[in-house]
Every structure is written in structure tokens, then in C-alpha cells.
C-alpha positions in Angstrom: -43.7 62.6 -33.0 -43.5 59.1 -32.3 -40.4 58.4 -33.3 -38.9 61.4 -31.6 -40.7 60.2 -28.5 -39.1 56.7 -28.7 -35.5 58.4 -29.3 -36.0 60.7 -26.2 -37.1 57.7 -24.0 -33.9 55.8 -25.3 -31.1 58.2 -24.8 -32.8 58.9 -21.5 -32.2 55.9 -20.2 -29.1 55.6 -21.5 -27.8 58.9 -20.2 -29.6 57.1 -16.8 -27.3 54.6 -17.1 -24.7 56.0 -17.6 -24.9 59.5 -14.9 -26.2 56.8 -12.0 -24.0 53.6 -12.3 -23.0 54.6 -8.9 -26.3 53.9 -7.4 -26.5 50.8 -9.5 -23.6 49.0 -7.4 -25.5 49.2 -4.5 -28.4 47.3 -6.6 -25.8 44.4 -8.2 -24.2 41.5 -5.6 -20.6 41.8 -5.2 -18.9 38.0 -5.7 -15.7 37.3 -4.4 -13.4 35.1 -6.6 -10.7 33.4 -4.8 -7.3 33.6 -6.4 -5.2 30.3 -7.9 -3.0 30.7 -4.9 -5.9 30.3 -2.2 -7.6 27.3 -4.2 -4.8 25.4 -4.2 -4.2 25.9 -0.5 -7.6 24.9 -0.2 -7.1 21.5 -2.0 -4.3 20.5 -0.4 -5.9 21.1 3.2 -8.9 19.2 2.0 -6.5 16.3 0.8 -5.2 16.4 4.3 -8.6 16.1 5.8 -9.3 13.0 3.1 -5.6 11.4 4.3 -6.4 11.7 8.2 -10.2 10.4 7.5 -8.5 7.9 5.8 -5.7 6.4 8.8 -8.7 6.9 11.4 -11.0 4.2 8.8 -13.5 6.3 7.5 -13.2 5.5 4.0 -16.3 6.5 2.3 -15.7 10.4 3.6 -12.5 9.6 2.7 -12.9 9.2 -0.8 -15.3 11.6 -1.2 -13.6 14.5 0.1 -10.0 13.2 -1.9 -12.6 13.3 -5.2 -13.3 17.1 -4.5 -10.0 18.2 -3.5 -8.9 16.6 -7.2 -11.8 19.0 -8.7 -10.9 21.9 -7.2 -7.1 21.4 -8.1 -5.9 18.7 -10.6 -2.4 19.3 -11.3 -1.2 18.1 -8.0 0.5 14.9 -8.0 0.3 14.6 -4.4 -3.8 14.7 -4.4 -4.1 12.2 -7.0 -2.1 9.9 -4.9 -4.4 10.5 -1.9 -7.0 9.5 -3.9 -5.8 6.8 -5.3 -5.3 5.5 -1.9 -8.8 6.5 -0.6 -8.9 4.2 -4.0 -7.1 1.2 -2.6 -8.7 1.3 -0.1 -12.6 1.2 -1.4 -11.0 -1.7 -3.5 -11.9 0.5 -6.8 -8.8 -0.4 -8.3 -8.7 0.4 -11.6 -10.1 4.1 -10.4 -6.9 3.8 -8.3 -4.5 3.2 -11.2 -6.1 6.4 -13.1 -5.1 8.4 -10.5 -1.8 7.3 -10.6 -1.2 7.8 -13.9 -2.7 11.2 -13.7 -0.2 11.9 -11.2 2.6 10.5 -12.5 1.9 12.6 -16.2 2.3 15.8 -13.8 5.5 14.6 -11.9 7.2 11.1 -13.8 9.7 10.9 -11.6 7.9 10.4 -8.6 8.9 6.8 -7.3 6.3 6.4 -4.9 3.9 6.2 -8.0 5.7 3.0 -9.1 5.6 1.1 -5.7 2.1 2.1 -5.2 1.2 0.7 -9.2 2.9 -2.4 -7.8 0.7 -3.2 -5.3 -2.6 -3.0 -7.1 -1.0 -4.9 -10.0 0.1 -7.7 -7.1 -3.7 -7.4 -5.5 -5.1 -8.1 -9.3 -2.5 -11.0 -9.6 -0.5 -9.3 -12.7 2.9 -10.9 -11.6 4.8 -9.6 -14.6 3.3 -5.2 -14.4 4.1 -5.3 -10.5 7.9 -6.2 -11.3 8.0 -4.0 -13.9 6.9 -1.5 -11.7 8.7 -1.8 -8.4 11.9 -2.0 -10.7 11.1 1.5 -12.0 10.5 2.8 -8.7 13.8 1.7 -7.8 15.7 3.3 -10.3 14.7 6.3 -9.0 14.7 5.0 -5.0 17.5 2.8 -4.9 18.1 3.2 -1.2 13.6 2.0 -0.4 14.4 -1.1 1.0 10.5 -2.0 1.5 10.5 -2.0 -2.3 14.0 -4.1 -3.2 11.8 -6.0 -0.2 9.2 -6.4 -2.3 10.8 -7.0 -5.6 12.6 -10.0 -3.5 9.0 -11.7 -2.6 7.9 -11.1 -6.5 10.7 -13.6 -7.6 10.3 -15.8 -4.0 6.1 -16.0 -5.6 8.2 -17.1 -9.1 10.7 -19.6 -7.2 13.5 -17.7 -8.6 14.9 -18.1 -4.9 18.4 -17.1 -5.9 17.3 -13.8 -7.7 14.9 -13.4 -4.3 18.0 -14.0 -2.2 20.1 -11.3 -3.9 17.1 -8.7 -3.2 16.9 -9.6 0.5 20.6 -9.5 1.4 20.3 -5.7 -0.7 17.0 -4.5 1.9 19.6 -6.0 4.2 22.3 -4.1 3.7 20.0 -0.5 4.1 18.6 -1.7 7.1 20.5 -4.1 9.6 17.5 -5.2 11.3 15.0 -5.6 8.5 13.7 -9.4 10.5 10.9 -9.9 7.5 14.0 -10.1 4.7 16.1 -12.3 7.1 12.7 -14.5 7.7 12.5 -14.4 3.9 15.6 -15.7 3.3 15.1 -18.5 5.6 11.9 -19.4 2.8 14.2 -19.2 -0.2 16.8 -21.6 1.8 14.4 -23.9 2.6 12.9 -24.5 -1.0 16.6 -25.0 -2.1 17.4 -27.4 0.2 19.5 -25.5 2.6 18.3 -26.3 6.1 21.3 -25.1 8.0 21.0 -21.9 6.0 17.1 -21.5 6.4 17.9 -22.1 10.2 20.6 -19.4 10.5 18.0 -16.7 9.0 15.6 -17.7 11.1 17.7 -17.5 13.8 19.0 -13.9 13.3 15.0 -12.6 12.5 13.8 -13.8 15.8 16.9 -11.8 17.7 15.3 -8.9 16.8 11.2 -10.0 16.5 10.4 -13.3 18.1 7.3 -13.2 15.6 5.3 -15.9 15.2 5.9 -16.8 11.9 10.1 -17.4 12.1 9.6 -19.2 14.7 7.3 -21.5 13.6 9.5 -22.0 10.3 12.6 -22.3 12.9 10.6 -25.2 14.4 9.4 -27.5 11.4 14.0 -26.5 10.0 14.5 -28.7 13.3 11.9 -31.4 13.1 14.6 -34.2 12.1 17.0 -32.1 14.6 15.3 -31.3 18.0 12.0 -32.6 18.0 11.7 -31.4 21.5 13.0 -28.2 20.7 10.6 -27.8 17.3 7.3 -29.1 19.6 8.5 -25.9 22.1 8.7 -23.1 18.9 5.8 -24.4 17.4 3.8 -24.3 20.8 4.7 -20.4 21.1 4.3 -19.6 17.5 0.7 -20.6 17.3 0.2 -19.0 20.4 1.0 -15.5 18.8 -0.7 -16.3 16.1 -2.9 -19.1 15.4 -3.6 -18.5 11.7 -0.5 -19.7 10.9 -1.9 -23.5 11.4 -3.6 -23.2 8.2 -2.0 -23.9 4.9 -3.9 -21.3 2.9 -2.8 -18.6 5.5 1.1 -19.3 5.2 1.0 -19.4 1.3 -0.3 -16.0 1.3 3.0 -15.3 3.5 5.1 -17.1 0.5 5.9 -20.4 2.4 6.9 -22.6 -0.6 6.0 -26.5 -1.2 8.8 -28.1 0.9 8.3 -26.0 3.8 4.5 -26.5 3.7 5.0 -30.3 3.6 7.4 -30.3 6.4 4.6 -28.1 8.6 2.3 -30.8 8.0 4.3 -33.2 9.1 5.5 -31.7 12.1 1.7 -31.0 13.2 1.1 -34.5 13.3 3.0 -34.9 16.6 0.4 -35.6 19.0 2.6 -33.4 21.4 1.1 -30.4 19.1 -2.9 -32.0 19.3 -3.8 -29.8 21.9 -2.6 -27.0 20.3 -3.7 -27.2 16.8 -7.3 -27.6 17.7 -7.0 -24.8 20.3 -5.6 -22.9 17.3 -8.2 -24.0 14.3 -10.8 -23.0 17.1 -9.0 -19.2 17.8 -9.1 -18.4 14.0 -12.6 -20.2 13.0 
């Protein structure tokens, strides 16, 4: 009797089941799963939120909306390169170069990859990787003259000024009025001894930017030439930017040794005193 009564109550709740799963929907939450499609919209609208945080300098949102857009969709190239720039930005540098290589396994022909490798390997001082990289890139970019820009300030850093030279006249001949290449030039002249050269590229990068620092360079090319004419450059170039009358300052824009000393030089005219110390006081 017990036994019957066990297998009664079982296949009556069974037969329950079964005769009233219509009332049981109304019991059980309905979830909604999104499809592939709609996630990956998703991610890529969140990875624009994380670019445009990103230009307006919040970084930290930044990053942390870049991280999520990654989780919700990881195979596309173009959100691991937003966050590797969130990346660059937060200075987490090697985190930055994962990304990259993440993205570049998904798309290897992507030469914006290679240019953006370069400039953390420059920032961490690996000479050698950032070359490697930025000629990479341009196999597959030939016509990014930012990057053959580039490439020509990696060999100006490793006085290879006539390799450098060859780079610049190339970002030249892409863009006509590329001032910072002609400027550049005028650098790699100078360290090889050829003033009237370095004062020709100087020359034609202030036609088209009277920037502060060709015209500074312009000035200390005519020190033995026009002293009256270098004290007037130098005058208007530290007045556009007075960081230039520190050493450190225009090694970090690739000034080489000869230029330097000639700067020094010229800033001991007492014609320049007032300026220099009006200068050292602007960038202190």
C-alpha cells in the first residue's frame, strides 16, 4: 500500500507537469539573450565612448570603459587599439603593447599597429624595436609620411644624418609643406658641417610656420654671419617659446652637439641677457 501510494504521488506530479507547463511559464523569468550581432555593436559604441573620454582627458573612465568594451568583444582589432591608447596614455606600457599584439594576431596587416609599437618602444628608450617597427609599418604604409618622419628622427637620435636626410626629403616629397622634416634637415646639416645647407632648411620651414624652434636654429646658422640678424631670431624665438633656452629641452627635440654648442655661444651676447632670464623665469 505504501509503495503503490508513493507511485501514485509520483506519476501525479509528473502528469502535473507535464498537462500544466503552460501555467508554469508564467511562474519562470523570461531572460533575453542579445545576439553576436547586437554585442558587437555594443562594443564598438562603448569603444567610441572610451576614444571621446579619451581626446576630452578623462583617462581613468577612459580606460575603464576601453577594458569592458574588450570583454564584451575581443576579436576586434580596432578596440584593442583603443585600449592600448587609453594604455599610453595611463603610461601602463607594457599593458599597451599586449593590446597591440592582441590586435595585430586578429588583423597582421594593420600598419597603424607598427607605428603605435614604435612609440612605446621610443618612450621605453628601445632604439633598435622602434625602427624595426616603424619600418614594418611602412611596408605596408609607404605613402604615412609622419612615420618615414619618424623613421628619419630614429637615425637623426643615431647620428646617421645621411640615412636621416634620405627619410626627410621622402615625408617631403608626400607632403610639400611638412616644416618639421625641412626643420629636421636643417639638424642633420648642421651636425655635418653644412651651414649654408642647415640655413636653407631653415629658411624654407619658417615660410610656412615661423615656429619657434627654426628660427632659433636659423639664428645661432648666422651667428658668424649676421649677428644683428641672429640677436633679432633669437629674440622672437624665445618669445614663442621660452623652453627652448634650455639645453635639456632642445635635446629632447634632437638638436645634436654642434648645434647645442653654437646656442650657447650665441646666448652669451649680452644683447640676449634680458631675454634669457625673462625666458629661464617663463619656464621655471
Amino acid at each position: 500500500m505504501k509503495k503503490s501510494l508513493i507511485r501514485l504521488l509520483f506519476f501525479s506530479i509528473i502528469s502535473g507537469f507535464i498537462f500544466n507547463s503552460q501555467n508554469l511559464k508564467a511562474i519562470i523569468p523570461f531572460y533575453y539573450f542579445p545576439e553576436i550581432k547586437n554585442l558587437e555593436q555594443e562594443a564598438l559604441s562603448i569603444g567610441k565612448q572610451a576614444y571621446q573620454l579619451l581626446l576630452f582627458g578623462q583617462i581613468k573612465d577612459s580606460l575603464n570603459l576601453a577594458k569592458l568594451a574588450v570583454k564584451i568583444d575581443n576579436k576586434n582589432e580596432t578596440l584593442w587599439t583603443i585600449l592600448a591608447e587609453t594604455q599610453i596614455a595611463s603610461e601602463l606600457y607594457k599593458d599597451a603593447l599586449i593590446s597591440l599584439n592582441k590586435a595585430q594576431k586578429i588583423n597582421p596587416e594593420l600598419g597603424e599597429i607598427f607605428f603605435a609599437k614604435s612609440s612605446i618602444y621610443l618612450k621605453q628608450s628601445q632604439i633598435t624595436k622602434a625602427k624595426i617597427s616603424l619600418e614594418s609599418g611602412i611596408k605596408i604604409l609607404p605613402k604615412n609620411f609622419n612615420a618615414i618622419f619618424q623613421l628619419g628622427n630614429i637615425y637623426l637620435m643615431e647620428k646617421n644624418y645621411e640615412r636621416a636626410l634620405k627619410e626627410f626629403d621622402k615625408a617631403i616629397k608626400i607632403k610639400k609643406d611638412f616644416w618639421q622634416a625641412l626643420n629636421n634637415k636643417g639638424l642633420a646639416y648642421y651636425e655635418l658641417d653644412k651651414i649654408n645647407l642647415s640655413i636653407v632648411s631653415f629658411k624654407k620651414a619658417i615660410s610656412i610656420k615661423e615656429d619657434a624652434e627654426p628660427l632659433l636654429a636659423l639664428a645661432t646658422c648666422l651667428r658668424n654671419k649676421d649677428i644683428n640678424e641672429a640677436i633679432s631670431l633669437a629674440k622672437k624665438a624665445l618669445l614663442k617659446n621660452p623652453n627652448y633656452v634650455e639645453r635639456k629641452y632642445r635635446k629632447e627635440q634632437l638638436w645634436g652637439e654642434k648645434l647645442q654648442i653654437s646656442t650657447e655661444q650665441l646666448f652669451k651676447s649680452t644683447q640676449l641677457k634680458e631675454q634669457i632670464l625673462s625666458a629661464k623665469t617663463k619656464i621655471n
